[in-house]
Every structure is written in structure tokens, then in C-alpha cells.
C-alpha positions as a LaTeX table, in Angstrom:
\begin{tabular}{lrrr}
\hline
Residue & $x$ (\AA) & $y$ (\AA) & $z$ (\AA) \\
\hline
Unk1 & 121.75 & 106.66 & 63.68 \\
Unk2 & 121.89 & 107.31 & 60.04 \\
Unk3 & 119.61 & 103.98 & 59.36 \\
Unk4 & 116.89 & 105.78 & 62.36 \\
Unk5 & 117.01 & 108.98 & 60.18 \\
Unk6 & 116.00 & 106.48 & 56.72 \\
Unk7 & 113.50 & 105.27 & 58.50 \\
Unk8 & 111.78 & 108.31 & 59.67 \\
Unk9 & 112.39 & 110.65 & 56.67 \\
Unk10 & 110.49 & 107.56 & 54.63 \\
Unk11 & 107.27 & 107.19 & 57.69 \\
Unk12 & 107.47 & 111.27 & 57.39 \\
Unk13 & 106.79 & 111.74 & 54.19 \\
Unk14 & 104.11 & 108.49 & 53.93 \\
Unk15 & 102.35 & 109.97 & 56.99 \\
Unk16 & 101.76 & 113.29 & 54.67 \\
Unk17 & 99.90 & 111.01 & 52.36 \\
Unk18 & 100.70 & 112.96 & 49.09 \\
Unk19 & 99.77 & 111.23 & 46.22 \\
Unk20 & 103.57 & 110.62 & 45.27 \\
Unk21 & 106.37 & 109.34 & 46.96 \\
Unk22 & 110.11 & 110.55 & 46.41 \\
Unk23 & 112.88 & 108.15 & 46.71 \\
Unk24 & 116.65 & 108.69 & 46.08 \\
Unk25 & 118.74 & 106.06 & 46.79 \\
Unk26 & 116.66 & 105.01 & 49.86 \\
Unk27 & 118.69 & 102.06 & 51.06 \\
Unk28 & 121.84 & 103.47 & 50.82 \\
Unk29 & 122.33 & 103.50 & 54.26 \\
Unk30 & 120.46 & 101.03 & 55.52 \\
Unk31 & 121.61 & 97.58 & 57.14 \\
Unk32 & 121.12 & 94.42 & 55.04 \\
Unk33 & 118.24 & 93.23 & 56.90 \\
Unk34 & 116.28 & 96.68 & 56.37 \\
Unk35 & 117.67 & 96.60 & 52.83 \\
Unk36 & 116.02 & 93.43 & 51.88 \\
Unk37 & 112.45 & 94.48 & 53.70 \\
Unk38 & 112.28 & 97.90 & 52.50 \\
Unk39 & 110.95 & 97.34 & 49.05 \\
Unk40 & 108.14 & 94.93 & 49.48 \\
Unk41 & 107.05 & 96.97 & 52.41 \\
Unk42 & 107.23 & 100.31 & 50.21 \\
Unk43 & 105.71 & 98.31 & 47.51 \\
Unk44 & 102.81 & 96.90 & 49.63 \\
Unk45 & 102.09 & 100.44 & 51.17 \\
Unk46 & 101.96 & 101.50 & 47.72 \\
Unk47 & 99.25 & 99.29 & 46.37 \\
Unk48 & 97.06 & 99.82 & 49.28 \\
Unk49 & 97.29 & 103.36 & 49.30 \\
Unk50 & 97.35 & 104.00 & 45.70 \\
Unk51 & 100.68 & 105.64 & 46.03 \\
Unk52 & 103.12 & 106.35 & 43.14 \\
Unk53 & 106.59 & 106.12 & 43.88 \\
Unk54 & 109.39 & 107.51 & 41.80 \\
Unk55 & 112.40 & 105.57 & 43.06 \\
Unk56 & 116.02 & 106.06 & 42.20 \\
Unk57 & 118.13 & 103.43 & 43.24 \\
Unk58 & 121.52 & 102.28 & 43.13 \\
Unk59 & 120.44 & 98.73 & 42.95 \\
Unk60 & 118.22 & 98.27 & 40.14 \\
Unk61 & 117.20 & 94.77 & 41.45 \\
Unk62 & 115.67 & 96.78 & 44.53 \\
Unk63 & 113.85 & 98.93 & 42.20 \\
Unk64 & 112.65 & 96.06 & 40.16 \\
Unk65 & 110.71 & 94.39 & 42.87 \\
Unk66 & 109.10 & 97.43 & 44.19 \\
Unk67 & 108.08 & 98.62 & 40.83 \\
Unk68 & 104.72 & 98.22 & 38.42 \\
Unk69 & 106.76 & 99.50 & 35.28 \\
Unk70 & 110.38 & 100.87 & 34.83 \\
Unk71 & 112.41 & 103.51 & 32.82 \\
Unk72 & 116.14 & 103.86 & 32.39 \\
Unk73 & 117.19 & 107.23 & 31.88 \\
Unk74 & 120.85 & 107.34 & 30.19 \\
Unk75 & 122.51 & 110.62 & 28.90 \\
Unk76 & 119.12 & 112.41 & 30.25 \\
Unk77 & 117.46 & 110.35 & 27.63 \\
Unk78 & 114.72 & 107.25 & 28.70 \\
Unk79 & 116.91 & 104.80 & 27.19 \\
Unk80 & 114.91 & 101.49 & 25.54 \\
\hline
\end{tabular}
């Protein structure tokens, strides 16, 4: 149920087709199998669209491969 509501709160907000996309923590719940597709589909999506995607993950390796260019924020600071 919980993976269902993922799912649709992501195709919900792509289906508005604002110019950028929101994303905290969106795997959390998801099974492994959805966890592993979900960023190359979000990053495919966003190339074709032109979509900007500000992702906050608790796996940085998920963020990695979904993302053009990075920043760590420690302390509320963009840390090097």
C-alpha cells in the first residue's frame, strides 16, 4: 500500500508537468526492485522533459545516478 501511494504521489506530480520536481527521500518505502528502477526512470523522464529535480535522499548512491551535478549541504552550509 505504502509503495502504491510512492508511486502515485511521484506520476501525480510529473503529470502536473511543473518545471521542477520535489523529492524527499523517495525510495524510502519502496521494495528493492522499485528501489533500483526508480532513479534511472526519474532520471530518463528528466532529460526528456527538461525537468529539474531536487532530490533528497537517504542513499546518496541513488542520488548520484539520477543526478547532472550534486551539493552536500552540512550544518545548513553547501559543504565542498
Amino acid at each position: 500500500m505504502v509503495v502504491r501511494r510512492t508511486l502515485h504521489a511521484t506520476a501525480r506530480a510529473l503529470a502536473q508537468r511543473a518545471p521542477v520536481l520535489l523529492a524527499k527521500e523517495p525510495v524510502a518505502s519502496l521494495d528493492p526492485e522499485n528501489t533500483e528502477a526508480w532513479p534511472g526512470l526519474l532520471r530518463d523522464l528528466a532529460r526528456r522533459d527538461g525537468l529539474a529535480v531536487l532530490l533528497c535522499p537517504q542513499r546518496p548512491d541513488l542520488a548520484a545516478r539520477v543526478a547532472d551535478r550534486r551539493l552536500r549541504i552540512v550544518g545548513g552550509r553547501v559543504a565542498p
